[in-house]
Steps between C-alpha positions, in 0.01 A plus 500: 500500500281603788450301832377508807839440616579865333670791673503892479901400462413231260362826336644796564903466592664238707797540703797299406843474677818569263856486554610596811239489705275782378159491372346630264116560349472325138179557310310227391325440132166774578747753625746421222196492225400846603784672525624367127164476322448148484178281477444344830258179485384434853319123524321414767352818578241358679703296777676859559448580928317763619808643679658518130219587284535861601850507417418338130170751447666849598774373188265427314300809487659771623879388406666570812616255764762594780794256524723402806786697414361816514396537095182593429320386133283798362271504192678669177233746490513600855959459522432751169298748667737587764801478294325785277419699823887474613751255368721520799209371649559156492891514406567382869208290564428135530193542254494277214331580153326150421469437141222611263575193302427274836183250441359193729305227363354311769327162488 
């Protein structure tokens, strides 16, 4: 559920401290929906902020978002393109192939 109380973090990845001190990035339920090919149901769309909103829309129709840690989510089509044109392309890279079967319902 959307608020206005909402983060990109809330979004995107948050950073969490785990034993010993270090921290680490841990993606939250859009990231985690993409990434797997789950449905995501956003509610409260409309109480989204405009500082998030762009975050949400570029997701929603292009299929890529950049994350904290570096990772970068790309559309299947576009992740398949360069893997055809080299696929030691993105062996070593922090791109990310989001799902084909990943759908949003928002209301």
């Amino acid at each position: 559920s959307i608020t206005r109380d909402t983060t990109e973090s809330d979004l995107k990845q948050r950073r969490e401290i785990i034993e010993g001190g270090k921290s680490i990035f841990v993606d939250q339920g859009v990231v985690e929906a993409a990434i797997n090919g789950r449905t995501l149901i956003i509610e409260g769309i409309e109480k989204i902020e405009r500082n998030v909103l762009p975050i949400i829309n570029n997701l929603l129709e292009n299929r890529e978002m950049a994350l904290e840690d570096g990772r970068f989510l790309m559309a299947p089509e576009r992740y398949d393109q360069l893997l055809k044109k080299d696929d030691n392309l993105l062996n070593n890279s922090n791109i990310v192939r989001v799902s084909e079967d990943f759908r949003v319902i928002a209301i």
